[in-house]
The first five atom37 places (N, CA, C, CB, O) and aatype in JSON, in Angstrom:
{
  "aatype": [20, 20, 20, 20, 20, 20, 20, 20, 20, 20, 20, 20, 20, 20, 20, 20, 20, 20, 20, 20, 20, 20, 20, 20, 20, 20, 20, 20, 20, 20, 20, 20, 20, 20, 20, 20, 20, 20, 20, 20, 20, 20, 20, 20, 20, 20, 20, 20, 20, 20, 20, 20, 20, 20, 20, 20, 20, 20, 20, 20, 20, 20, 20, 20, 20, 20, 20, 20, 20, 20, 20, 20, 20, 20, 20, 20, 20, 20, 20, 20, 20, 20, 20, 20, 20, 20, 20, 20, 20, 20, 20, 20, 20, 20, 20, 20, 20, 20, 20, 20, 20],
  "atom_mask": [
    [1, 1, 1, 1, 1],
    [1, 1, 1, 1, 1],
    [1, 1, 1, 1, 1],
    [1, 1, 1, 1, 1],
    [1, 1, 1, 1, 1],
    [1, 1, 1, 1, 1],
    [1, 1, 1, 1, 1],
    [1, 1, 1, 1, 1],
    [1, 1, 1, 1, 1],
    [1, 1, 1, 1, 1],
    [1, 1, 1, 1, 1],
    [1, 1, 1, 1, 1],
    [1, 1, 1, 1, 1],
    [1, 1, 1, 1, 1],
    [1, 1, 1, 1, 1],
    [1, 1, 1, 1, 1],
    [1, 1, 1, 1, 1],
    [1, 1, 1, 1, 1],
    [1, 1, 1, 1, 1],
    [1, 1, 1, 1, 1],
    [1, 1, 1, 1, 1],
    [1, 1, 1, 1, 1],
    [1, 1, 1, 1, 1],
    [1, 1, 1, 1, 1],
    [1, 1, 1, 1, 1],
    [1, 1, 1, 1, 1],
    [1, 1, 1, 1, 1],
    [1, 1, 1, 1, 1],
    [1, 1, 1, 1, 1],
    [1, 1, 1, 1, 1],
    [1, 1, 1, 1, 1],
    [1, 1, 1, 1, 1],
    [1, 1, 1, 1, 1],
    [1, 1, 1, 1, 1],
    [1, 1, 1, 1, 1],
    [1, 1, 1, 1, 1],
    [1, 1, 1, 1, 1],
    [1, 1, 1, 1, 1],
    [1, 1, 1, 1, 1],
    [1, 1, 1, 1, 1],
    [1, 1, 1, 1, 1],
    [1, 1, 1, 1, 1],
    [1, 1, 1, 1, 1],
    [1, 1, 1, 1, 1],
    [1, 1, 1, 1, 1],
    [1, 1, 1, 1, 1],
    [1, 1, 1, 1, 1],
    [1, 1, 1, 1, 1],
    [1, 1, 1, 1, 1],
    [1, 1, 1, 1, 1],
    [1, 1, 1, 1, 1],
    [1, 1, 1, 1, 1],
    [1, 1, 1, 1, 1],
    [1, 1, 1, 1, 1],
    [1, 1, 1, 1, 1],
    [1, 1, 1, 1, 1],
    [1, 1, 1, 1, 1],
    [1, 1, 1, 1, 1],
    [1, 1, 1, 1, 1],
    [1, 1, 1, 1, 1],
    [1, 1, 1, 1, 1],
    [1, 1, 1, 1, 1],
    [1, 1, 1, 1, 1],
    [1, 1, 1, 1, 1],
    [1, 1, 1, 1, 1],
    [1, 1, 1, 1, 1],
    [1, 1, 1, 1, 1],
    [1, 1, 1, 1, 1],
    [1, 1, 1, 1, 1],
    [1, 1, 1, 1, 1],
    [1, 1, 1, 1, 1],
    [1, 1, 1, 1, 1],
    [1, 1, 1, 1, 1],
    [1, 1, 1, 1, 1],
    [1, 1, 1, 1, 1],
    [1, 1, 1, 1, 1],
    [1, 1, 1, 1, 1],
    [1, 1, 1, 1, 1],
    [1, 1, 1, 1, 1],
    [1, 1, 1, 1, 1],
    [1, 1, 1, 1, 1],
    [1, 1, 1, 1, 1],
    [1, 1, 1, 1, 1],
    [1, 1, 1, 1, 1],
    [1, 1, 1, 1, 1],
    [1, 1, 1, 1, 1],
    [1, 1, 1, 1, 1],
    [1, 1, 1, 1, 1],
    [1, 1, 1, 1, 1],
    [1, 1, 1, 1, 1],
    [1, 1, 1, 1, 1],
    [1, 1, 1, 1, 1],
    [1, 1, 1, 1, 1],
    [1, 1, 1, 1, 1],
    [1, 1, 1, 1, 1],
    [1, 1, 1, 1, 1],
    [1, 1, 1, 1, 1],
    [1, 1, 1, 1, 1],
    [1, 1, 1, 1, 1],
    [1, 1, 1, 1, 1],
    [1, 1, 1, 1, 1]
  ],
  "atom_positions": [
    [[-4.25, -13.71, 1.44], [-3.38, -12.62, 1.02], [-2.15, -12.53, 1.94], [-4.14, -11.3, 1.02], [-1.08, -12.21, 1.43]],
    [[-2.25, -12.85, 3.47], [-1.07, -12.91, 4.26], [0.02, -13.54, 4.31], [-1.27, -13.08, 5.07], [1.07, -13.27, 4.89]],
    [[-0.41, -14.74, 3.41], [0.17, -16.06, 3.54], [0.93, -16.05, 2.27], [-0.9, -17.3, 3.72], [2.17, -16.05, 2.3]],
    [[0.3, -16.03, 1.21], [1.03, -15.91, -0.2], [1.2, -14.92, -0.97], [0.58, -16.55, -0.99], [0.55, -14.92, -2.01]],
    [[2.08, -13.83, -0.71], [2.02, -12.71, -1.08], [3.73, -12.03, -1.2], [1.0, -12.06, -0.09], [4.55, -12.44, -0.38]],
    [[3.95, -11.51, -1.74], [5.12, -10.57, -1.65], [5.13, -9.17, -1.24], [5.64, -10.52, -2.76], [4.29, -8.31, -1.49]],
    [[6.4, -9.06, -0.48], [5.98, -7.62, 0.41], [7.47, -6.0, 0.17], [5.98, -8.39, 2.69], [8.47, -5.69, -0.48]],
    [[6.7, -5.63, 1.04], [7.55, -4.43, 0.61], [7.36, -3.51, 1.51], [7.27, -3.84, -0.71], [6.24, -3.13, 1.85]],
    [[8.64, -3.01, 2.08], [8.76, -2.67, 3.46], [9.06, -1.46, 3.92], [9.55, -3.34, 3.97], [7.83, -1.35, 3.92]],
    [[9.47, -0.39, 4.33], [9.56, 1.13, 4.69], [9.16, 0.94, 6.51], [8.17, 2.27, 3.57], [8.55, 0.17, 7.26]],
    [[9.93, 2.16, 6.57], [9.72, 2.9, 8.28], [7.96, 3.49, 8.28], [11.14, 4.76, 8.56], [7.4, 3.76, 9.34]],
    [[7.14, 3.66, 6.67], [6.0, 4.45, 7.08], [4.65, 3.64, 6.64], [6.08, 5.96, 6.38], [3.47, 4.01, 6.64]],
    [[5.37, 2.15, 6.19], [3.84, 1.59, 5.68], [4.9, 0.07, 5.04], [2.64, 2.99, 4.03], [6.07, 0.17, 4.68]],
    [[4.15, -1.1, 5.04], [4.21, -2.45, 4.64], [3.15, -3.23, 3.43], [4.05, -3.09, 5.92], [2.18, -3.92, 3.73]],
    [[3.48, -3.01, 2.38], [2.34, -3.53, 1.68], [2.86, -5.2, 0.75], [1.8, -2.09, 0.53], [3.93, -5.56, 0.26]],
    [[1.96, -5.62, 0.84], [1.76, -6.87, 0.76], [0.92, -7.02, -0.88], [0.91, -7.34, 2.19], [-0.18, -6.49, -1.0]],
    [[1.5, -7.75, -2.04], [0.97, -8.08, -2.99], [1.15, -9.08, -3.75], [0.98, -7.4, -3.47], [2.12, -9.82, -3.59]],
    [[0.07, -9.31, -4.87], [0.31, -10.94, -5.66], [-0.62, -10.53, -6.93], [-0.44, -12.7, -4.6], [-1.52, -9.68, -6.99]],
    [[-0.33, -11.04, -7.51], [-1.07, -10.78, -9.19], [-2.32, -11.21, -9.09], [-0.42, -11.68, -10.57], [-2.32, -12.14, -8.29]],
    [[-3.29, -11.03, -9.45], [-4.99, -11.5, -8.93], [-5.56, -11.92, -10.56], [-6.21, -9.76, -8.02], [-6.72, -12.29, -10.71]],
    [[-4.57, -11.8, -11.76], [-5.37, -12.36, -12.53], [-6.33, -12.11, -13.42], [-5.7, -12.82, -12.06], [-6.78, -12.93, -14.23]],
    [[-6.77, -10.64, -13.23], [-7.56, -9.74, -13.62], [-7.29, -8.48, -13.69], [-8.4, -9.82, -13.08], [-6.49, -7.88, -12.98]],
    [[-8.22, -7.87, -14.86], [-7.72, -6.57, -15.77], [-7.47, -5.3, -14.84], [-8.95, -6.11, -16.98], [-6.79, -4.39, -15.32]],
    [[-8.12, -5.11, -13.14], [-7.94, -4.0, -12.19], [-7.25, -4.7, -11.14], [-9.28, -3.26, -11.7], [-7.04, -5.87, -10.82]],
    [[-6.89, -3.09, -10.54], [-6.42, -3.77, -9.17], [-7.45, -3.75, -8.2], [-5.2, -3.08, -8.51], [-8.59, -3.37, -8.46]],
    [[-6.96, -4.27, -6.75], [-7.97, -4.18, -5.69], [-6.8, -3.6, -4.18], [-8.89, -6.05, -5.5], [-5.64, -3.9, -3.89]],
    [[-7.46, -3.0, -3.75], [-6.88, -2.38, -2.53], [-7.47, -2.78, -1.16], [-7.0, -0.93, -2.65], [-8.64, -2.6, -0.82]],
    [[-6.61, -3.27, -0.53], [-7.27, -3.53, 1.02], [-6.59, -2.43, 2.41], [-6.8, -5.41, 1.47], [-5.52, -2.21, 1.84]],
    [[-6.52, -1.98, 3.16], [-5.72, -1.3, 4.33], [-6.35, -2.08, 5.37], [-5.86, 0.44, 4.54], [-7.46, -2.57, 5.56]],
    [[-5.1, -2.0, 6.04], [-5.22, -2.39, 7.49], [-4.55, -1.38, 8.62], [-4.54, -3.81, 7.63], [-3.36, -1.39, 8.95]],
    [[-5.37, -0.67, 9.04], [-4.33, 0.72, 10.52], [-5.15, 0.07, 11.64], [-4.77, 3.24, 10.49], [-6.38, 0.16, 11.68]],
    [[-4.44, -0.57, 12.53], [-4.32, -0.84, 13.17], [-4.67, 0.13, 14.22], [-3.53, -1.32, 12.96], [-3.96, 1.13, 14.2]],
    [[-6.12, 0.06, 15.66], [-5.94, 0.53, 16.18], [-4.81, 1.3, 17.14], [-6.49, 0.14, 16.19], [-4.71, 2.51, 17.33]],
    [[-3.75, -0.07, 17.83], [-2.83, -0.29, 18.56], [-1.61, 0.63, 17.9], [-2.67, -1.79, 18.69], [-0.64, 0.85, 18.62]],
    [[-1.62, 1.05, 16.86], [-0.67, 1.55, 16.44], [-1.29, 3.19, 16.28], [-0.15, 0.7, 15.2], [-0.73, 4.06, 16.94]],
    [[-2.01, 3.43, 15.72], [-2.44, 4.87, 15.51], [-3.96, 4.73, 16.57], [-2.74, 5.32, 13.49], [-4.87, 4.02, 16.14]],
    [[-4.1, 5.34, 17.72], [-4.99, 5.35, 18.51], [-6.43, 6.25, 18.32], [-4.31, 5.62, 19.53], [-7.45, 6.08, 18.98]],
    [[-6.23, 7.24, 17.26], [-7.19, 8.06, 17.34], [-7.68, 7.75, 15.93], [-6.8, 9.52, 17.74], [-6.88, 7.59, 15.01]],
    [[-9.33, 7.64, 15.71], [-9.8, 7.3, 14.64], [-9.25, 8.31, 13.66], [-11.19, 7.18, 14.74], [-8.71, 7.9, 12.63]],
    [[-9.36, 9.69, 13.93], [-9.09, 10.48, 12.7], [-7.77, 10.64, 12.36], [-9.62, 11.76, 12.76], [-7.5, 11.13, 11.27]],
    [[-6.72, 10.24, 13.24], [-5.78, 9.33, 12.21], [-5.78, 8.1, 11.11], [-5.09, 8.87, 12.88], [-5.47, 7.92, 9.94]],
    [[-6.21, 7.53, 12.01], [-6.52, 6.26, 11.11], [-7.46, 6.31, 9.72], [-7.23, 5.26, 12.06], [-7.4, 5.48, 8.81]],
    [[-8.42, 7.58, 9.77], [-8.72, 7.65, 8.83], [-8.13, 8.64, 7.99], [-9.72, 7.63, 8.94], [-8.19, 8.6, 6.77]],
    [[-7.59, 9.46, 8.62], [-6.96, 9.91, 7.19], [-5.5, 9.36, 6.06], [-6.66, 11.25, 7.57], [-5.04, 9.7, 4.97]],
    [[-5.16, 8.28, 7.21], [-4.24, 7.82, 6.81], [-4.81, 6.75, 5.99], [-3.38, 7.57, 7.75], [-4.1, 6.4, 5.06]],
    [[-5.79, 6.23, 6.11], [-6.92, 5.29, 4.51], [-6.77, 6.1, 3.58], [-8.9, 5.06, 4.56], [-6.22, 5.78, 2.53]],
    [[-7.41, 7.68, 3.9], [-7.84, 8.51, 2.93], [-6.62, 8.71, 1.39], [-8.11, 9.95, 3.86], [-6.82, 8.59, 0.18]],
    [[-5.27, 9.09, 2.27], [-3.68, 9.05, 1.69], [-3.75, 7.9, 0.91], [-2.37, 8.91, 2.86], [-3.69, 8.0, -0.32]],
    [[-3.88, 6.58, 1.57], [-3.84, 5.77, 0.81], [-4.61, 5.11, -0.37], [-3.66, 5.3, 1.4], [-4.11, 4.4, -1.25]],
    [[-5.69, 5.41, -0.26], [-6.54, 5.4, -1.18], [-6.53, 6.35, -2.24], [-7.54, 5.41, -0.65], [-6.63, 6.09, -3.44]],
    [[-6.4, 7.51, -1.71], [-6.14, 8.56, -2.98], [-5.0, 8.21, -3.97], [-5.74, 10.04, -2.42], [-5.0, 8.19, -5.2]],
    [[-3.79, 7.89, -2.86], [-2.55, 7.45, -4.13], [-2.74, 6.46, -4.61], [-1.13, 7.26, -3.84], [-2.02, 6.27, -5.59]],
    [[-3.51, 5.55, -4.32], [-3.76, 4.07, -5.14], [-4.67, 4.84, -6.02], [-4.55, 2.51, -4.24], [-4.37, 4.61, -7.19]],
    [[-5.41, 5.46, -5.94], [-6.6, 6.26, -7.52], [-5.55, 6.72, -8.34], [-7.88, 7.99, -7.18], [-5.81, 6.66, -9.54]],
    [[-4.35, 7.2, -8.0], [-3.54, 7.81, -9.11], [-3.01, 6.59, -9.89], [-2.32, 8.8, -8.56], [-3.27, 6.29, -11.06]],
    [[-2.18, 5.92, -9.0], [-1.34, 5.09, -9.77], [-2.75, 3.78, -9.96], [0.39, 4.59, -8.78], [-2.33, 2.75, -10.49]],
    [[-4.01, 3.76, -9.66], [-4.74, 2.77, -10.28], [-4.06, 1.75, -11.84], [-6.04, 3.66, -10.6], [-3.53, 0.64, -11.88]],
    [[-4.4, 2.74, -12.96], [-3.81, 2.09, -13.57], [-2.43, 1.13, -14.02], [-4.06, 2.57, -13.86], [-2.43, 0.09, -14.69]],
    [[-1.44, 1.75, -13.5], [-0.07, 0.86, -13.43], [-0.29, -0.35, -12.5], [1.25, 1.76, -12.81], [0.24, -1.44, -12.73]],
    [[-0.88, -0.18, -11.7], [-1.4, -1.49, -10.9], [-2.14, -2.55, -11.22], [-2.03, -1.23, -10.03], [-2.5, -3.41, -10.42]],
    [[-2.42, -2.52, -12.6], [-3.73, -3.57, -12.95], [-3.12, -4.63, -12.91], [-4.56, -3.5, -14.35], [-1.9, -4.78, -12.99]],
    [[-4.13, -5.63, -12.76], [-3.72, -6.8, -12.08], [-3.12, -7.6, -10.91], [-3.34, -6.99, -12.55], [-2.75, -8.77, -10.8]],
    [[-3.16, -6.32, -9.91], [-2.45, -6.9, -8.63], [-3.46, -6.96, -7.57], [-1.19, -6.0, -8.1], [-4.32, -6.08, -7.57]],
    [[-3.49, -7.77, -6.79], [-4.11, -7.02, -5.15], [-3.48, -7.23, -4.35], [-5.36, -7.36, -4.45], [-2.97, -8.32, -4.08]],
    [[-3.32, -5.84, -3.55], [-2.68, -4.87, -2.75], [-3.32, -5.24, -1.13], [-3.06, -3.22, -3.4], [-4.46, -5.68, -0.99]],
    [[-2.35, -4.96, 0.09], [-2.96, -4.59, 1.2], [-1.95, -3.65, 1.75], [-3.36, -5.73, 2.08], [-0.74, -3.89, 1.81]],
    [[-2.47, -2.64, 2.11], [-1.64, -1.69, 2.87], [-1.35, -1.46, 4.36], [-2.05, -0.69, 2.56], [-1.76, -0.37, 4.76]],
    [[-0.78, -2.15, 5.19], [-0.2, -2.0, 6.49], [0.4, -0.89, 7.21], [0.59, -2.74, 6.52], [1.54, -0.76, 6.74]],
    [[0.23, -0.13, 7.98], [0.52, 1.28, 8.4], [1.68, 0.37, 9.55], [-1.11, 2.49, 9.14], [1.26, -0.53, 10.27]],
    [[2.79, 0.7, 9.54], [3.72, 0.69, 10.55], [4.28, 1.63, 11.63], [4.51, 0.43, 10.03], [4.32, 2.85, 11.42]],
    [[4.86, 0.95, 13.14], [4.41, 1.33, 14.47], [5.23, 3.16, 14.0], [5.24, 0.04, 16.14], [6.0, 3.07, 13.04]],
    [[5.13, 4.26, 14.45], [5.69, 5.29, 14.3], [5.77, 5.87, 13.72], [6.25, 5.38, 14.38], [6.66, 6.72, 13.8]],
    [[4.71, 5.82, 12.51], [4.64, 6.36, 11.51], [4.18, 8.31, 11.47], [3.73, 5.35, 10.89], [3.24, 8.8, 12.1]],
    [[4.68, 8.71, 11.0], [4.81, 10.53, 11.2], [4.06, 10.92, 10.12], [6.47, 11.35, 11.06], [4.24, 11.08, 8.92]],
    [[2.91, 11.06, 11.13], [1.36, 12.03, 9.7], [1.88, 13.16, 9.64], [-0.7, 12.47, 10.23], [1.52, 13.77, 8.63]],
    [[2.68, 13.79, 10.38], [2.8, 15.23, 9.99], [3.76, 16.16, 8.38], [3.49, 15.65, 11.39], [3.89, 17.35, 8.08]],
    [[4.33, 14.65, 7.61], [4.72, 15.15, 6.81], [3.93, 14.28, 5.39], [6.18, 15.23, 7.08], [3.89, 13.05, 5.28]],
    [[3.64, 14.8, 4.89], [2.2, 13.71, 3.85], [3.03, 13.94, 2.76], [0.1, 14.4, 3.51], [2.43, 13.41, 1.82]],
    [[3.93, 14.35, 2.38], [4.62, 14.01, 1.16], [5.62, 13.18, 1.43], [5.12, 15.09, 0.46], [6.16, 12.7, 0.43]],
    [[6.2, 12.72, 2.84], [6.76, 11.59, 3.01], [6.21, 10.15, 2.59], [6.95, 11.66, 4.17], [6.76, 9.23, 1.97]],
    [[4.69, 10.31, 3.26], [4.07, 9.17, 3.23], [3.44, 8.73, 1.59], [2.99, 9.35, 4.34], [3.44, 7.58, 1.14]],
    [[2.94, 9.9, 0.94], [2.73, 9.84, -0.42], [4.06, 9.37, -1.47], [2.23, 11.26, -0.73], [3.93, 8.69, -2.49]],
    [[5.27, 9.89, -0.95], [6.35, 9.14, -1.76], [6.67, 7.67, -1.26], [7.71, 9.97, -1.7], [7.08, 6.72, -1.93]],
    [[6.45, 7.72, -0.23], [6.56, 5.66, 0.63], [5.48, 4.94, -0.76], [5.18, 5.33, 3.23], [5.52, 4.11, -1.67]],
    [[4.82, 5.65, -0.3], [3.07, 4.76, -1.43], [4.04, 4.63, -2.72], [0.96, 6.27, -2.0], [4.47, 3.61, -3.26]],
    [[4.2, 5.77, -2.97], [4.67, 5.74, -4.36], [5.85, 4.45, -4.78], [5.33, 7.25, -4.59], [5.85, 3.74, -5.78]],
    [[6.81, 4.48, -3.63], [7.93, 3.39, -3.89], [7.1, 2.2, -4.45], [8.85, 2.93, -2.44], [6.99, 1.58, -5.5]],
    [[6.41, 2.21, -2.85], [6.13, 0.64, -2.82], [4.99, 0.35, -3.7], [5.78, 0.06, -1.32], [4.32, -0.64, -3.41]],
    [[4.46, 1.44, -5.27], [3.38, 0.47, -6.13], [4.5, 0.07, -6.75], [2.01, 1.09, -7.16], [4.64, -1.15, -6.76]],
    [[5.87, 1.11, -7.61], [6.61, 0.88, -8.61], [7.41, -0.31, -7.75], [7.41, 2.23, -9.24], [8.22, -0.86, -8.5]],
    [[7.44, -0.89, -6.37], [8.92, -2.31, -6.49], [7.44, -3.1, -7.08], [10.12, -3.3, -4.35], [7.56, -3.73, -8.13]],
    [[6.18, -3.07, -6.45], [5.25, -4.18, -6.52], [5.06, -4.25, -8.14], [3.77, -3.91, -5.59], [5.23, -5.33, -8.69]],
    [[4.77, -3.34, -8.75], [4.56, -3.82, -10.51], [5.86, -4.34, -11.23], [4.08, -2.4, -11.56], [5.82, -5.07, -12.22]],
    [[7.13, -3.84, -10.55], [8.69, -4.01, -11.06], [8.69, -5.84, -10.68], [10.17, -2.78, -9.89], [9.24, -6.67, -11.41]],
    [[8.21, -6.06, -9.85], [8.09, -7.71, -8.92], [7.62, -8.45, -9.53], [7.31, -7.95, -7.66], [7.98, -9.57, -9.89]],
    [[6.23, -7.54, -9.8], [5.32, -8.59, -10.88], [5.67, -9.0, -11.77], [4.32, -8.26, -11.45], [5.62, -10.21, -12.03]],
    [[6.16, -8.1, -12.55], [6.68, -7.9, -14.03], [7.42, -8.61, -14.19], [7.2, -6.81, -14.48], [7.39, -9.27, -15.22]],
    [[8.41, -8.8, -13.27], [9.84, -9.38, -13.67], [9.21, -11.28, -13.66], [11.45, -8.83, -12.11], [9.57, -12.2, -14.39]],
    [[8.2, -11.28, -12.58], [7.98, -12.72, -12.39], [7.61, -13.34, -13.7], [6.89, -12.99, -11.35], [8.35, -14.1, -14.33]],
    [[6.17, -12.89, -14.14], [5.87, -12.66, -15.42], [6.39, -12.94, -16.09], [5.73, -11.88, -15.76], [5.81, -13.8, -16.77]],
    [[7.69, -12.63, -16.53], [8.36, -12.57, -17.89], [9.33, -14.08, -17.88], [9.42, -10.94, -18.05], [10.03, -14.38, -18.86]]
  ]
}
């Protein structure tokens, strides 16, 4: 997935995707201790991400996803980070799509 993938970039998260070929998507995260030090960051920042991947699940079918948390990222505003998610499913299906066609 690291290697052959297309990405998509922001100050609050890096996600990485490629068409998988099949009718769902699949979601991976990666938070990095070194970057967010305290577990219950790190987990709630899965939690964010996982929840907005359940919404937009469907527009995503057929891709798999990995989600990268980048260095400085600011939990304290969650509708920042929920609109980052949001960009980066619509460039990744806009990417796909266009390849696709």
């Amino acid at each position: 997935m690291f290697q052959n993938s297309r990405r998509s970039s922001d100050r609050c998260f890096t996600v990485l995707f490629r068409a998988n070929g099949k009718s769902n998507a699949r979601l991976g995260t990666a938070v990095a201790k070194k970057i967010l030090k305290r577990a219950v960051d790190r987990n709630r920042v899965k939690r964010l991400i996982r929840e907005s991947f359940r919404h937009q699940q469907h527009d995503l079918a057929g891709l798999d996803l990995v989600v990268l948390c980048a260095r400085g990222i600011d939990l304290s505003n969650k509708h920042q980070l929920r609109d980052s998610l949001d960009r980066h499913w619509k460039k990744a299906v806009q990417a796909i799509s266009t390849v696709g066609n």
